[in-house]
N, CA, C and O of each residue as an XYZ file, in Angstrom:
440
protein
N      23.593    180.690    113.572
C      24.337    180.515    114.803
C      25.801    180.838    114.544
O      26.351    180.618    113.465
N      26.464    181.435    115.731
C      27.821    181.772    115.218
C      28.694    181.272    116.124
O      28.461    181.746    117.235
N      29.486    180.608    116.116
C      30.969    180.357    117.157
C      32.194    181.405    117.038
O      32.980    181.648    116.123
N      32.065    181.819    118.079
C      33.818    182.201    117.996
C      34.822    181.497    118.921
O      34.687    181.677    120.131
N      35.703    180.802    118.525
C      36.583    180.720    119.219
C      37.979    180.942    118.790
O      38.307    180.819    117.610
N      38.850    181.283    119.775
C      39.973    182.510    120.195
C      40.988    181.248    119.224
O      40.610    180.080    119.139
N      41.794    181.563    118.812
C      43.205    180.497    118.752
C      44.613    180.685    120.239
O      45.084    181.710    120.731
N      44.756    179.936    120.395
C      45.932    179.854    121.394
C      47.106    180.184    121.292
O      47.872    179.236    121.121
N      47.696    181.484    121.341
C      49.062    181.402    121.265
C      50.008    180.267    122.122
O      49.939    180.160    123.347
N      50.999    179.352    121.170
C      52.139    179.077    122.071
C      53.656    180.146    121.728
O      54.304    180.744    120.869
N      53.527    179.755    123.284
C      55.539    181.064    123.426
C      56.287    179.858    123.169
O      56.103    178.675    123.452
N      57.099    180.434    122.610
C      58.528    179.265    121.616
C      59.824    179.984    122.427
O      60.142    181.147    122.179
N      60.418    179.297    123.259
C      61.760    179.128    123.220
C      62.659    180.280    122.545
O      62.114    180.212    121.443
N      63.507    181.161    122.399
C      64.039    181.852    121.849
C      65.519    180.922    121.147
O      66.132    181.364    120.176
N      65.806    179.932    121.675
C      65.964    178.821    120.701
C      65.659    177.738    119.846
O      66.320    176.887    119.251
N      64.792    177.942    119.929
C      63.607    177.041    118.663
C      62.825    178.160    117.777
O      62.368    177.914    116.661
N      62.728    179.522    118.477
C      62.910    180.692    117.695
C      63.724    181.212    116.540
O      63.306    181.866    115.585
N      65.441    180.659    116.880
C      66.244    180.855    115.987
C      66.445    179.746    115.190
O      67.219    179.846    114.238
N      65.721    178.419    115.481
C      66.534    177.679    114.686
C      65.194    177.807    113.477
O      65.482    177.414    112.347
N      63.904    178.291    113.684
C      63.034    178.358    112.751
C      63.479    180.001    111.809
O      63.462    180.200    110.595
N      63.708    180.600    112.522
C      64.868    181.978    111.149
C      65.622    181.295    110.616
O      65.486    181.479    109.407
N      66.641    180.326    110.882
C      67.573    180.000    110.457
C      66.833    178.636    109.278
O      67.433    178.378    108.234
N      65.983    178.156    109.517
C      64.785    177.731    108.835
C      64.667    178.335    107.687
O      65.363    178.096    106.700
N      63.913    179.027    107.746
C      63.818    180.377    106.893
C      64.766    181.332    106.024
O      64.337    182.040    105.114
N      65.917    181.274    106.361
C      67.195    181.854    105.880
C      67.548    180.766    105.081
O      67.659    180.959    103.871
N      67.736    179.705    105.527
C      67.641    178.159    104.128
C      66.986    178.274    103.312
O      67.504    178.152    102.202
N      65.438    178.581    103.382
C      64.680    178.417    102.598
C      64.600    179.680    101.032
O      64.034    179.431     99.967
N      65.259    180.822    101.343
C      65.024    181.915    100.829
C      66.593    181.571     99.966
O      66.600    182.127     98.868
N      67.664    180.910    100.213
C      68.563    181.282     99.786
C      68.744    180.113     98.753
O      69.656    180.120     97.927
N      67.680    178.963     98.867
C      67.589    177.986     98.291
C      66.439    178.356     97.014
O      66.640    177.824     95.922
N      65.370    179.177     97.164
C      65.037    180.014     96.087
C      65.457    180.764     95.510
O      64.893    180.935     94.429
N      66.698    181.698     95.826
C      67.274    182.248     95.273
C      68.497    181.780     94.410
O      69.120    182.333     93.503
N      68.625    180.418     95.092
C      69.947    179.535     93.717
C      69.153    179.161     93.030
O      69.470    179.116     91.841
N      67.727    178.705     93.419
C      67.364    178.209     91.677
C      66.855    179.818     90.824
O      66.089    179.998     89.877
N      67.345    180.406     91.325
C      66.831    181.773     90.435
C      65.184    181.643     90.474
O      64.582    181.533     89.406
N      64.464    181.658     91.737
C      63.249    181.655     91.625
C      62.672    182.919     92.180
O      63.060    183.226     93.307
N      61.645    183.861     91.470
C      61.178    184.931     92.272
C      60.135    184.612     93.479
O      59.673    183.476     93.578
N      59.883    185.329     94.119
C      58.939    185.441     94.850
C      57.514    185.172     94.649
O      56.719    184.736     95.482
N      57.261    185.549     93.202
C      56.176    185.457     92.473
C      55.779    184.026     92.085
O      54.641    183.557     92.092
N      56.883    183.444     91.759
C      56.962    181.930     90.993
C      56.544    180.806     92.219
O      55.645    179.968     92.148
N      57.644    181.094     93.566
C      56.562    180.411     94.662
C      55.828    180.444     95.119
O      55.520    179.486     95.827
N      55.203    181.324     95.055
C      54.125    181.982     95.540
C      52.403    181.359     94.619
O      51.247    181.261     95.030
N      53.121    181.041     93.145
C      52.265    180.517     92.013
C      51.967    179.055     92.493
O      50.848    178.553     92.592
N      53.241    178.430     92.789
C      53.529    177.184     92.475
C      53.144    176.492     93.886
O      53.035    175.281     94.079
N      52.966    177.520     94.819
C      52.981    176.842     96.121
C      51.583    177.026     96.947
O      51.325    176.455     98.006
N      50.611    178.070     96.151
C      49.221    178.288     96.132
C      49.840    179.275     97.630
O      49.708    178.664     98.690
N      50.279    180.262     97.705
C      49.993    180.927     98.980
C      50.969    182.469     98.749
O      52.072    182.686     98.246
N      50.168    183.137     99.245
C      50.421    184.472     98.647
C      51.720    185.205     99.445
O      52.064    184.718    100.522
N      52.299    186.151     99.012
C      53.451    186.674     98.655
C      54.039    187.204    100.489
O      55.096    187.221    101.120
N      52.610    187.560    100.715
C      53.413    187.467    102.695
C      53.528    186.457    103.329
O      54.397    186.244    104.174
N      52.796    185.837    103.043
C      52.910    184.160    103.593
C      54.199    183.687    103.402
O      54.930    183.270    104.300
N      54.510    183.764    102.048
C      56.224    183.170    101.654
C      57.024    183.859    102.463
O      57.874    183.295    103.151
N      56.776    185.573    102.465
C      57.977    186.401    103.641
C      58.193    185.744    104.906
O      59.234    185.437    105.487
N      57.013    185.602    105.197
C      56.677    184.872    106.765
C      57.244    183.426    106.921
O      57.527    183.067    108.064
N      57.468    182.430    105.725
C      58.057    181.339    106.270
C      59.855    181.877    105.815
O      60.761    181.448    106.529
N      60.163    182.710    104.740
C      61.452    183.181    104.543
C      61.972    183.802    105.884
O      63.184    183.698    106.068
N      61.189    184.467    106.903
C      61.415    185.040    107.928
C      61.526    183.830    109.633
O      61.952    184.010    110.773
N      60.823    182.567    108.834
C      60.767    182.043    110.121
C      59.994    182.344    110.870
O      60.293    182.485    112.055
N      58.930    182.509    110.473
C      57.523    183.392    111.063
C      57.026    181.621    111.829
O      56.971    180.555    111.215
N      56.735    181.874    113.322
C      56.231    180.338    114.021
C      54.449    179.917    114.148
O      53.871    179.081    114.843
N      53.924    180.959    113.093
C      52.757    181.278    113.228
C      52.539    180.691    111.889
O      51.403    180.220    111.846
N      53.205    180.530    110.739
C      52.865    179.633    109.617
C      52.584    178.340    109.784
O      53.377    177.745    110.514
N      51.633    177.668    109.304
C      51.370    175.789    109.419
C      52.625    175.202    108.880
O      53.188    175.630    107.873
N      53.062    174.137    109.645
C      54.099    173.513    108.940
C      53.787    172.697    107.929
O      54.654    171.866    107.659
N      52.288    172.675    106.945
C      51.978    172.325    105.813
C      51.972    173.656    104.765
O      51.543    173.588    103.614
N      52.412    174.619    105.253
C      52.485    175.872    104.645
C      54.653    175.444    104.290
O      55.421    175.291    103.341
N      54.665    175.443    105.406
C      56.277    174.929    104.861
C      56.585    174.083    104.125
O      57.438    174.322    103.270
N      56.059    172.975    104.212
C      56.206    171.495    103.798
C      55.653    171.921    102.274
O      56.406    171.516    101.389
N      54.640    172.562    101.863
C      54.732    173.125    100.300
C      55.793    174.033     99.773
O      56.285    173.904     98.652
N      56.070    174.807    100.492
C      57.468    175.732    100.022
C      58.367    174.504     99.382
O      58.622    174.244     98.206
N      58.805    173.753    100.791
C      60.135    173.144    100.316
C      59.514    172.162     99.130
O      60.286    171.549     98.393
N      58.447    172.077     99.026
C      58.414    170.902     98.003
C      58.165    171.436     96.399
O      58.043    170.773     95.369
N      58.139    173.084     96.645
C      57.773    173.672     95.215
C      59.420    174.050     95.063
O      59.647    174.821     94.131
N      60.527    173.644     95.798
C      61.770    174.426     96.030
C      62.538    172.766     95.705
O      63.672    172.670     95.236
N      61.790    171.729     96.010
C      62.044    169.882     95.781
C      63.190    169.875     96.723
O      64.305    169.613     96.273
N      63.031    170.138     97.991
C      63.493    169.716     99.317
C      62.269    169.131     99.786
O      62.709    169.296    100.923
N      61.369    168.707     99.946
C      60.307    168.176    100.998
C      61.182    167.043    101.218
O      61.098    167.048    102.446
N      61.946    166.091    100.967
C      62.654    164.946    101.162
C      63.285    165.587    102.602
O      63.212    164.962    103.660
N      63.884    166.862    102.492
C      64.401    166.739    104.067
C      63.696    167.154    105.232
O      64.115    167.365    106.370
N      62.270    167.254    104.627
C      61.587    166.872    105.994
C      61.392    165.923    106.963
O      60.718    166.024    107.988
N      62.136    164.840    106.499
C      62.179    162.900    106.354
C      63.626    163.334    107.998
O      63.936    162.589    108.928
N      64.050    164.541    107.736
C      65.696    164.306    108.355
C      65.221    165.422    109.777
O      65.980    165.935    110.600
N      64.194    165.502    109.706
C      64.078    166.650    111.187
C      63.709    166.139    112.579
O      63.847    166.697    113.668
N      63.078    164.636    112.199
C      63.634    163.701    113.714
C      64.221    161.915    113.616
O      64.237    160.813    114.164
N      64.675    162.805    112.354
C      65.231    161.076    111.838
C      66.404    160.800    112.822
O      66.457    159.574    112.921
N      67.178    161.252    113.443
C      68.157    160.623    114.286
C      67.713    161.146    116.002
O      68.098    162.202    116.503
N      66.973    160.284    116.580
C      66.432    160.976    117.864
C      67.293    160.025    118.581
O      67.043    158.820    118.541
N      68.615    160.650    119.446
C      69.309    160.016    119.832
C      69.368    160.046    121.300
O      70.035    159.235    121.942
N      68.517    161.186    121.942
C      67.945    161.391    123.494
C      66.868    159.978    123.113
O      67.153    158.810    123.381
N      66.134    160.248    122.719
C      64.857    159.213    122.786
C      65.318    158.133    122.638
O      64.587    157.320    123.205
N      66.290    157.591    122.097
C      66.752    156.124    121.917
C      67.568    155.883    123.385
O      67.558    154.788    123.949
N      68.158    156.871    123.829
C      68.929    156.717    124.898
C      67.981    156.555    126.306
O      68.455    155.941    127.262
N      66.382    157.243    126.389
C      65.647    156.995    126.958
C      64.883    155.793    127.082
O      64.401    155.281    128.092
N      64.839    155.250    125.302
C      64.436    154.029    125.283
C      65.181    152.839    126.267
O      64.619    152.203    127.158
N      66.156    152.763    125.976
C      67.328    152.160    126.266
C      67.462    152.319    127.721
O      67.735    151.219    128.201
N      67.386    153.214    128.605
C      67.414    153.142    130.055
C      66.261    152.287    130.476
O      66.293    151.252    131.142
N      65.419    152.804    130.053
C      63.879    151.678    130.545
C      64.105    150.633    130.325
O      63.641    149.888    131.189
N      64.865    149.904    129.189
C      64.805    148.496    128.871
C      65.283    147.391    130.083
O      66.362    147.402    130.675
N      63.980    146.287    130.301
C      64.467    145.684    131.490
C      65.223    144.666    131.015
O      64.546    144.175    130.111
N      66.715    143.791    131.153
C      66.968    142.842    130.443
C      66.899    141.269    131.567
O      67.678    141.097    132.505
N      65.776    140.271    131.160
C      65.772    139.347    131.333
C      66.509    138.572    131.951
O      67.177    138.008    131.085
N      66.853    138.125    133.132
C      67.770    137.205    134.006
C      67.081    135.492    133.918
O      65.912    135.128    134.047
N      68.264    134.728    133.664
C      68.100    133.412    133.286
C      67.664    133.277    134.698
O      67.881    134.187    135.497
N      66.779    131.680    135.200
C      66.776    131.045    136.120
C      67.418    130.316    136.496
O      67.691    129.425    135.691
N      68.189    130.194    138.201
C      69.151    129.734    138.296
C      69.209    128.310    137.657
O      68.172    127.972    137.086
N      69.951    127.668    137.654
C      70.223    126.232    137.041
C      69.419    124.876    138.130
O      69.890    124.722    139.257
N      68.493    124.181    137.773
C      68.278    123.314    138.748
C      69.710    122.488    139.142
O      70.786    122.328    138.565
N      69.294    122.171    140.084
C      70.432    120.985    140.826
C      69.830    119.779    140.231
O      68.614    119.657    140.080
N      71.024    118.555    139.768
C      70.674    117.721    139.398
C      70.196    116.916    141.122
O      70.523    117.280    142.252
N      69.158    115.513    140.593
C      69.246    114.644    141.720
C      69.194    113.304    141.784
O      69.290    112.733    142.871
C-alpha cells in the first residue's frame, strides 16, 4: 500500500524572511571564527554540505532541529534559550486581561 501525501508550503513574511538570512549570516560567520570548514560541520552535525548552505543562507525550508544542531556543533544552542525569552507584547497582553479584584464595601456597624 502506498500513501502520498503533498507537504504544505507556508509563505513567510519578507520580514521574518530577512531576519532568518540574517540568521544564517550569524551562523556562517560564527563558523568561520572558529576556523571551521564546511566539511567539519557538516561531520559533526550529521547533515550534508547543502543542507549547511541552506541554513548559512537562511533557507525557511530547513527544520529548526536542523538548526538547533548547527548551533550546537558551533556551542551556541544556549541562544536558542534567548529567541522568545523576553515576550514583552505577550506580557503586555497578559496584563490587559488581568481582572483586579475589588474589596467589598465595608459593612455598617449596628
Amino acid at each position: 500500500m502506498f500513501t502520498y501525501t503533498m507537504k504544505k508550503k507556508t509563505t513567510l513574511l519578507p520580514s521574518v524572511l530577512r531576519k532568518l538570512e540574517l540568521l544564517g549570516e550569524q551562523i556562517k560567520l560564527a563558523r568561520l571564527r572558529r576556523r571551521l570548514s564546511m566539511k567539519q560541520v557538516c561531520e559533526r552535525a550529521g547533515i550534508s554540505r547543502s543542507t549547511l548552505g541552506k541554513v548559512e543562507n537562511g533557507n525557511s525550508g530547513v527544520s529548526i532541529g536542523t538548526y538547533a544542531q548547527v548551533l550546537f556543533v558551533l556551542k551556541l544552542e544556549n541562544d536558542i534559550l534567548k529567541w522568545a525569552e523576553d515576550d514583552v507584547l505577550g506580557r503586555r497582553l497578559q496584563d490587559a486581561g488581568l481582572v483586579t479584584k475589588q474589596r467589598a464595601p465595608k459593612r455598617a456597624k449596628s
